[in-house]
N, CA, C and O of each residue as an XYZ file, in Angstrom:
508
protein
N      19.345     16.410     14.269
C      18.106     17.013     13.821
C      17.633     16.310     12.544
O      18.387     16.077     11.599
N      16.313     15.983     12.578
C      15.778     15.463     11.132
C      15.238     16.463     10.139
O      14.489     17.419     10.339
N      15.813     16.005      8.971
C      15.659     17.276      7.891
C      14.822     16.866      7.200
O      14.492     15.690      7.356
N      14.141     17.702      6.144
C      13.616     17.304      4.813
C      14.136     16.677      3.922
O      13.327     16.034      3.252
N      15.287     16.583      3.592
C      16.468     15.628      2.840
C      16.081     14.478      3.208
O      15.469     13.741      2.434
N      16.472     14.022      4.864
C      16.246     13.110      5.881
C      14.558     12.134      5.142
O      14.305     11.086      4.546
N      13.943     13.133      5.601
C      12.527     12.205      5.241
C      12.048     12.158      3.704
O      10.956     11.624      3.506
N      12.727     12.642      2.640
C      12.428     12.100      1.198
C      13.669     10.725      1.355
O      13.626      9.759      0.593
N      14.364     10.817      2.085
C      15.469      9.764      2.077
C      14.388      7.869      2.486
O      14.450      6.712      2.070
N      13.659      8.549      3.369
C      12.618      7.822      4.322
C      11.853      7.587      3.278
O      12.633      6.843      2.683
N      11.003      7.642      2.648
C      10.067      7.850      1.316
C      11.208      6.655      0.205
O      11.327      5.448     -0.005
N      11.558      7.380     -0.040
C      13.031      6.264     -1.156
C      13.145      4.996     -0.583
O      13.111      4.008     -1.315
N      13.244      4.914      0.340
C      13.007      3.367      1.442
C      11.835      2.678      1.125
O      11.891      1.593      0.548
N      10.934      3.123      1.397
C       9.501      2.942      1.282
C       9.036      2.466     -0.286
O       8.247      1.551     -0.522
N       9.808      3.424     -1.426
C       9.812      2.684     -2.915
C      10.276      1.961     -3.243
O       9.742      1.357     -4.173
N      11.816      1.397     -2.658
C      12.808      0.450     -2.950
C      11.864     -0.749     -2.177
O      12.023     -1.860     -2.682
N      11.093     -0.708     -1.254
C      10.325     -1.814     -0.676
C      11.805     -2.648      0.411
O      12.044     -3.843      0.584
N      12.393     -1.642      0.845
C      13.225     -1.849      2.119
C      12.948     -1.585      3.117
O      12.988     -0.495      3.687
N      12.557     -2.788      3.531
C      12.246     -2.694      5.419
C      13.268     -2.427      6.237
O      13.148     -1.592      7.133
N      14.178     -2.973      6.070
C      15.294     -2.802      7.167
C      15.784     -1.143      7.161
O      15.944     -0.526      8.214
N      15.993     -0.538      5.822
C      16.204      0.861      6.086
C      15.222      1.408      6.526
O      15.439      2.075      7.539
N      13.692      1.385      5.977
C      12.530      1.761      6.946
C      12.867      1.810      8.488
O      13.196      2.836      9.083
N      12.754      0.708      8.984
C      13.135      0.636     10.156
C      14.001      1.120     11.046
O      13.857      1.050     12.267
N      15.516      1.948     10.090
C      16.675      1.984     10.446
C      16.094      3.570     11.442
O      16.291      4.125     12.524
N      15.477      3.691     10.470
C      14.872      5.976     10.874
C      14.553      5.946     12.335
O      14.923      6.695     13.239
N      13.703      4.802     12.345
C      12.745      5.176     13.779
C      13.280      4.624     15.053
O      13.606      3.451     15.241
N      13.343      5.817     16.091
C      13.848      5.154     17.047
C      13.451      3.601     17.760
O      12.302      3.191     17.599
N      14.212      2.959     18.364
C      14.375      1.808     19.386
C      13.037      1.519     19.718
O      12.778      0.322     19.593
N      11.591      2.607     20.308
C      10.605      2.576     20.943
C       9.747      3.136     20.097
O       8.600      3.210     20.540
N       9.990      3.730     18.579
C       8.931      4.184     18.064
C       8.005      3.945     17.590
O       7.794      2.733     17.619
N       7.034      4.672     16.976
C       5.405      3.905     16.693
C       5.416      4.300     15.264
O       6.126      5.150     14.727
N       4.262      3.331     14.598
C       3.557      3.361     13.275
C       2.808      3.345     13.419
O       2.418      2.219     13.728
N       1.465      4.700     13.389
C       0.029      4.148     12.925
C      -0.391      4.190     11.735
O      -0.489      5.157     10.980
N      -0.717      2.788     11.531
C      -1.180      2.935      9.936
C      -2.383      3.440     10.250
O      -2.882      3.853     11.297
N      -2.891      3.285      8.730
C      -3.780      4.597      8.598
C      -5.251      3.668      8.950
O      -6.153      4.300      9.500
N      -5.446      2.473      8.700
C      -6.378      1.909      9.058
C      -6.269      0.858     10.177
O      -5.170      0.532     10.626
N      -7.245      0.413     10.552
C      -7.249     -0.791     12.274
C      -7.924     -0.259     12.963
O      -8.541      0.775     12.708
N      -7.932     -0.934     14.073
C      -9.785     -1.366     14.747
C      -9.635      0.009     15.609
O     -10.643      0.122     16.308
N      -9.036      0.729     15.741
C      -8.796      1.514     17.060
C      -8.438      2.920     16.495
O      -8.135      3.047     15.309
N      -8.474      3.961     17.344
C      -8.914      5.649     16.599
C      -7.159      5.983     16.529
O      -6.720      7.120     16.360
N      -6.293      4.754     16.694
C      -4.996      5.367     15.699
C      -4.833      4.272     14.790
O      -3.717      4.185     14.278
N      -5.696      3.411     14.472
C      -5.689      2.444     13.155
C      -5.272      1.217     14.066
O      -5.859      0.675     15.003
N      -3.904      0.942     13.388
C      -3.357     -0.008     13.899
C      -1.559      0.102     13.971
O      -0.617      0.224     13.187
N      -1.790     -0.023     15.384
C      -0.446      1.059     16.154
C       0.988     -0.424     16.475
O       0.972     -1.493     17.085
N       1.784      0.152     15.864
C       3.036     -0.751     15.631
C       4.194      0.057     16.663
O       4.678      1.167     16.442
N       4.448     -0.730     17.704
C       5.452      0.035     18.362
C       6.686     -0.423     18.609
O       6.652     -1.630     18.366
N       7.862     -0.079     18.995
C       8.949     -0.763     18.921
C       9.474     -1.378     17.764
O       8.869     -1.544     16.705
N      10.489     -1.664     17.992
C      11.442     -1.923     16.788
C      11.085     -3.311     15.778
O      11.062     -3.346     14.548
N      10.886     -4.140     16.512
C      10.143     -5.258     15.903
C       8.873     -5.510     15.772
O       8.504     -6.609     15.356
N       7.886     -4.404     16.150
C       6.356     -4.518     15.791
C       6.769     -3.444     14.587
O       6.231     -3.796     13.537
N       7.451     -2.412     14.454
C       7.213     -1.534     13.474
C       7.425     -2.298     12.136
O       6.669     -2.216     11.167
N       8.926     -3.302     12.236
C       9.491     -4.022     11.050
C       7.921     -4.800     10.584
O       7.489     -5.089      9.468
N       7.371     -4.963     11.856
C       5.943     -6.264     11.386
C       4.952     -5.724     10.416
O       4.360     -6.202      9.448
N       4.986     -4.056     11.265
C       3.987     -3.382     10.495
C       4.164     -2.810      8.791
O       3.315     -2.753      7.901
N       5.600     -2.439      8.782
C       6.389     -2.235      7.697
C       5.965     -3.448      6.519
O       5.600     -3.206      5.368
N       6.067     -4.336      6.927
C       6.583     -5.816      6.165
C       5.428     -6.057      5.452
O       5.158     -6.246      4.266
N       4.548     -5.974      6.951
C       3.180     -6.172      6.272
C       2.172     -5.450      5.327
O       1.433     -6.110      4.596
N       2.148     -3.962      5.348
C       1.903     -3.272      4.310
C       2.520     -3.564      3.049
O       1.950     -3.800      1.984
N       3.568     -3.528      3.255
C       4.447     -3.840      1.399
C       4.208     -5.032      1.170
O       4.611     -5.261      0.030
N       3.596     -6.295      1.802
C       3.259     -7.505      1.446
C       2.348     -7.741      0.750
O       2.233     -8.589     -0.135
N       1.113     -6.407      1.417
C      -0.308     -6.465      1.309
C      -0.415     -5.873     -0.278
O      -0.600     -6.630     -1.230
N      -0.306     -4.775     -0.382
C       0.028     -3.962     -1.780
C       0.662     -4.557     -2.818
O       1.743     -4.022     -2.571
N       0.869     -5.144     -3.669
C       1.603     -4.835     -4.878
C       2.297     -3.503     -5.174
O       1.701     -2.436     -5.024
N       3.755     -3.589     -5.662
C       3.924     -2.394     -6.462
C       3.927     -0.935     -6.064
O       4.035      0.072     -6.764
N       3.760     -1.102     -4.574
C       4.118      0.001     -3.367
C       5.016      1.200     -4.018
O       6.185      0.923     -4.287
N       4.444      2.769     -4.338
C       5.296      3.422     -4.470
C       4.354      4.825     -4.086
O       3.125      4.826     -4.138
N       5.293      6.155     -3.642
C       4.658      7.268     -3.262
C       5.175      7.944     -4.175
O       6.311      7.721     -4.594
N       4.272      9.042     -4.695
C       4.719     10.179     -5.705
C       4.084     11.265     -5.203
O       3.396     11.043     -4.206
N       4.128     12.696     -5.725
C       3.787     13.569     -5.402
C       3.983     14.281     -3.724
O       3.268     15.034     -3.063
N       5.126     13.710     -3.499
C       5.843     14.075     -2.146
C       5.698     15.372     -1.659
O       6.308     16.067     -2.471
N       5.114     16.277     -0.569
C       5.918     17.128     -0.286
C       5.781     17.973      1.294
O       4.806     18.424      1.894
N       7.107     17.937      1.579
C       7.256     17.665      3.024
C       7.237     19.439      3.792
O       7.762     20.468      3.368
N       6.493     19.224      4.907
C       6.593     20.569      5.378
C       7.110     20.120      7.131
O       6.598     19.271      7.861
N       8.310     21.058      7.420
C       8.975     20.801      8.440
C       8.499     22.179      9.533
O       8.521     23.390      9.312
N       8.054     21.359     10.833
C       7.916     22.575     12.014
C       9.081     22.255     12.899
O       9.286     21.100     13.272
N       9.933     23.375     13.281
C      10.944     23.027     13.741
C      11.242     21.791     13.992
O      10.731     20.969     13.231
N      12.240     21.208     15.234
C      13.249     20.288     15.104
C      12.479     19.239     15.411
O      12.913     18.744     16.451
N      11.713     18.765     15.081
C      10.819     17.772     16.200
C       9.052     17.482     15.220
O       8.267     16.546     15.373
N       8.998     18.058     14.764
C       7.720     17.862     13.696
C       7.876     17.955     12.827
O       8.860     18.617     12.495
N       6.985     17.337     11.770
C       6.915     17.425     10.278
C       5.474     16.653      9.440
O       5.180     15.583      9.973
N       4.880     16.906      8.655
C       3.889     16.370      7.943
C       5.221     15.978      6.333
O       6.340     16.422      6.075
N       4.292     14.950      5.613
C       4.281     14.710      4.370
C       3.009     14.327      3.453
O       2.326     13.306      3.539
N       2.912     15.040      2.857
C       1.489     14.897      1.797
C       2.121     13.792      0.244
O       3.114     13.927     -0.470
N       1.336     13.068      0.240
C       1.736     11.775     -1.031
C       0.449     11.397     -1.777
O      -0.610     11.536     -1.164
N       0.431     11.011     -2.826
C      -0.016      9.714     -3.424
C       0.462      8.073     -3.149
O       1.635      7.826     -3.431
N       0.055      7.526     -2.892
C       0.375      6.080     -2.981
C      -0.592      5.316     -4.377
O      -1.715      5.528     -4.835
N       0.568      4.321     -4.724
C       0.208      3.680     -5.840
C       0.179      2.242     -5.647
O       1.352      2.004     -5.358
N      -0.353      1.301     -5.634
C      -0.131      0.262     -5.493
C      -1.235     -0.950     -6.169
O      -2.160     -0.910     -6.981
N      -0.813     -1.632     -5.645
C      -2.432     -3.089     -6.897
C      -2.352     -3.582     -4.880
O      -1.546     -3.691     -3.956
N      -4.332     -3.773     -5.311
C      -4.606     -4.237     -4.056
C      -4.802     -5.582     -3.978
O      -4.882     -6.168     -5.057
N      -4.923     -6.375     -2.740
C      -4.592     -8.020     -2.638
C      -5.469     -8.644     -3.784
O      -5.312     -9.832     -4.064
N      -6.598     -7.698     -4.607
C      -7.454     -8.511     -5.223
C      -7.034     -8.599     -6.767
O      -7.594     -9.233     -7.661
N      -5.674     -7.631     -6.847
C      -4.850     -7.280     -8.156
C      -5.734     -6.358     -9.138
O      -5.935     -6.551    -10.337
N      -6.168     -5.404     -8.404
C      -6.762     -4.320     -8.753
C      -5.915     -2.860     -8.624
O      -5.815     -2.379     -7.495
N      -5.460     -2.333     -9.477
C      -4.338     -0.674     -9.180
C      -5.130      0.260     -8.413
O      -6.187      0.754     -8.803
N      -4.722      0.417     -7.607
C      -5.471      1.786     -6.832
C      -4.439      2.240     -6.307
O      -3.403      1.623     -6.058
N      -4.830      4.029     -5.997
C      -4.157      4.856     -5.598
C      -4.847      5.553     -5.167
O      -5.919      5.695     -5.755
N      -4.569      6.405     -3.827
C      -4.814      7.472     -3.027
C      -4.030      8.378     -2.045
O      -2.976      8.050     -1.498
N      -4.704      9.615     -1.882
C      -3.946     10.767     -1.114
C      -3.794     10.534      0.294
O      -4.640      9.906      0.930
N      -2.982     10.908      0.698
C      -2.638     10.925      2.307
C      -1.684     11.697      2.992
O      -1.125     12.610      2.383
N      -1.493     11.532      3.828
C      -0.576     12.630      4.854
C       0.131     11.706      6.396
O      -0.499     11.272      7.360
N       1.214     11.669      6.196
C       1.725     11.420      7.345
C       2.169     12.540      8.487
O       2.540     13.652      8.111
N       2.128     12.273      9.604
C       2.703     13.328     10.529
C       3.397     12.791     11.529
O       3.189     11.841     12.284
N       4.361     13.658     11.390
C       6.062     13.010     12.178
C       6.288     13.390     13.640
O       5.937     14.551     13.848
N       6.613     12.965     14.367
C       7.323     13.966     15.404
C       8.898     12.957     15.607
O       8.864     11.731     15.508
N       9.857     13.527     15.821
C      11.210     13.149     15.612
C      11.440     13.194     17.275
O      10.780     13.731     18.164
N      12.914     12.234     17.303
C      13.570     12.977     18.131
C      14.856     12.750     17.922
O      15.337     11.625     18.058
N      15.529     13.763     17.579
C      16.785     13.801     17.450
C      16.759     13.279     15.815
O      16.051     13.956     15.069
N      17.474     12.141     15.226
C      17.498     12.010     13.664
C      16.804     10.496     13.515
O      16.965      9.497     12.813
N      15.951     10.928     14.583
C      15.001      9.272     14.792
C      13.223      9.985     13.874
O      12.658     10.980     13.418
N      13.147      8.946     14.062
C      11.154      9.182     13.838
C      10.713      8.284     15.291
O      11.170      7.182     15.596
N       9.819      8.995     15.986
C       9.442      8.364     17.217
C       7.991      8.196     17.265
O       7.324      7.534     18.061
N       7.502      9.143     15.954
C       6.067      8.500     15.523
C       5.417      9.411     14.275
O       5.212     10.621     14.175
N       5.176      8.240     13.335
C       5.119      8.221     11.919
C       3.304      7.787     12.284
O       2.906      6.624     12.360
N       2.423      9.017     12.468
C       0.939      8.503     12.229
C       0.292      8.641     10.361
O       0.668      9.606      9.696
N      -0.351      7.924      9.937
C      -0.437      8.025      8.613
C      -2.205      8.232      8.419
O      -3.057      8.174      9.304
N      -2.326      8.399      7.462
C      -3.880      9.029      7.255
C      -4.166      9.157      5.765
O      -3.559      9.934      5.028
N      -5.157      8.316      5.372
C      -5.571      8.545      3.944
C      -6.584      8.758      3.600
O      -7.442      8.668      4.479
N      -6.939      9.046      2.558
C      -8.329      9.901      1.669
C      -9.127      7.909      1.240
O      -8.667      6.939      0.637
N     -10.343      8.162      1.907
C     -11.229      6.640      1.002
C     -11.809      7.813     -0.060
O     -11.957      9.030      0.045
N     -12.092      6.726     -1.258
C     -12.990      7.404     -2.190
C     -14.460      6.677     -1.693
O     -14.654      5.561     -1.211
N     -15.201      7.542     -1.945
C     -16.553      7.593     -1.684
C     -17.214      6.415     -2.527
O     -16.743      6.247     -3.651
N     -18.206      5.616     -2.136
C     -19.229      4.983     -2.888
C     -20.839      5.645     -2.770
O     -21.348      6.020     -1.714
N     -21.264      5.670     -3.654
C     -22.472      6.560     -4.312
C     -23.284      5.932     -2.880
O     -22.760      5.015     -2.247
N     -24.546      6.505     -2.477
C     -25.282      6.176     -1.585
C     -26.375      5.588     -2.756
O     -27.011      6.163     -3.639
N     -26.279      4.108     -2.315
C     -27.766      3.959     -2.849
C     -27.286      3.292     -4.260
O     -28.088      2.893     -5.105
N     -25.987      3.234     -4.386
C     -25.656      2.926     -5.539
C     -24.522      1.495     -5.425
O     -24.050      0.998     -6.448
């Protein structure tokens, strides 16, 4: 069963900027949608070696990759959300940060799909 322990453990991965433990969580066949890409689940990383791709490539893209303000709400054995901040400098070496939410569904002490979702800040209309 995957716990809340379990997925701040997952998160700690994600700050240390370790792919291979990233990777270690999710099952054999599981998916990543990041939160952005051309298609209405962003851009969908499946299996074990598209996820490492997708993994790799976010922490490549970012500078300085870290989540704060963690906090995880578990629906029984098999679901879960996490609400975060992310912090990071963007490819243009600019710091930005924003809110988001991942949502889990497990199976067993795997992640079989990690969809992710973030807050854009608004630009003024007209401005």
């Amino acid at each position: 069963m995957f716990t809340s322990e379990r997925l701040s453990a997952f998160f700690d991965a994600w700050n240390d900027h370790d792919v291979e433990t990233i990777v270690s969580y999710f099952t054999p066949d599981g998916a990543y949608h990041a939160s952005i890409g051309p298609d209405d689940e962003g851009t969908a990383f499946r299996g074990t070696d598209e996820v490492r791709r997708g993994v790799a490539a976010f922490l490549a893209n970012y500078g300085d990759v870290h989540y704060t303000d963690l906090v995880i709400g578990m629906s029984g054995d098999d679901r879960a959300f996490a609400t975060w901040t992310f912090h990071g400098v963007s490819p243009e070496g600019q710091p930005m940060s924003y809110r988001g939410v991942d949502v889990f569904v497990f199976e067993g002490e795997s992640i079989a799909l990690k969809d992710a979702y973030r807050k854009e800040r608004s630009r003024p209309i007209g401005g």
